[in-house]
C-alpha positions as CSV (number, residue, x, y, z in Angstrom):
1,X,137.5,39.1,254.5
2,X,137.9,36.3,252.1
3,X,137.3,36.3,248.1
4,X,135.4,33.5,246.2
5,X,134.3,33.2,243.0
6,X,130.7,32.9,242.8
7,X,128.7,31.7,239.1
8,X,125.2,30.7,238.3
9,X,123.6,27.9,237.2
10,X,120.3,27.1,235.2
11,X,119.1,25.9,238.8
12,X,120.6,27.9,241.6
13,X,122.5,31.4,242.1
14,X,125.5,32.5,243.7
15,X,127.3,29.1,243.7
16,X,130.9,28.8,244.8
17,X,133.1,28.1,242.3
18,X,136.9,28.9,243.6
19,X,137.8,29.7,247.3
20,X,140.4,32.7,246.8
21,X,141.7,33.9,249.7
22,X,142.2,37.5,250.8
23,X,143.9,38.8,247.9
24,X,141.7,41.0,245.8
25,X,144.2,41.3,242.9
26,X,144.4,37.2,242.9
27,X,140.6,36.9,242.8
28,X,141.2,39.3,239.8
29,X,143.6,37.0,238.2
30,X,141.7,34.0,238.5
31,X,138.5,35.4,237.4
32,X,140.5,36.8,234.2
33,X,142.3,33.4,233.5
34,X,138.7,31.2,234.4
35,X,136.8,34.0,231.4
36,X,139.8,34.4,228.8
37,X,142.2,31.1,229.3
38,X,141.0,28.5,231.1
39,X,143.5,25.8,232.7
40,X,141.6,22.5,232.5
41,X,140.9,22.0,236.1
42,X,138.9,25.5,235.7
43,X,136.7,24.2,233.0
44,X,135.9,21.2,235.5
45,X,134.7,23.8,237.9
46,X,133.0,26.3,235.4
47,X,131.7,23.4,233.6
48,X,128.3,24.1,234.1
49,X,128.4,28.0,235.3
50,X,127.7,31.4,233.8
51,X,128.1,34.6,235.1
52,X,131.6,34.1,237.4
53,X,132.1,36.9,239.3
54,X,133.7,37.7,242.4
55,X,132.4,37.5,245.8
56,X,133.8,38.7,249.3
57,X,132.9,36.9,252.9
58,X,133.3,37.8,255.7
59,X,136.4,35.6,258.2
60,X,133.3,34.5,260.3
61,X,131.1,32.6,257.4
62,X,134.1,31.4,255.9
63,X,132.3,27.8,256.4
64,X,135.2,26.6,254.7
65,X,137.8,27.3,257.1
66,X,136.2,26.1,260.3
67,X,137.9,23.6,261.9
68,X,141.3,24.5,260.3
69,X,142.5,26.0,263.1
């Protein structure tokens, strides 16, 4: 199981936002920092997002890892 963090936007739902990891308590962190403090690179990716949340995915539609191996 992976953790992303998913948003909306005015045209689609349940966009990635932020590949995680398997850490639960790190997608907790980021999704704190992306809401209350931003770094600037977050404010790229939430740029046009509302509603970030977190997400889990199962290892075999991690889409993002195939190939890595």
């Amino acid at each position: 199981m992976e953790y992303v963090i998913i948003g909306d936007t005015p045209e689609y739902k349940n966009c990635l936002v932020y590949v995680i990891g398997k850490s639960l308590d790190r997608a907790k962190e980021v999704l704190e920092r992306m809401n209350r403090n931003p770094t600037d690179n977050d404010k790229k990716l939430i740029e046009h997002h509302t509603n970030l949340r977190i997400d889990s995915v199962e290892d075999k539609d991690c889409w993002w890892n195939f190939g890595c191996d």
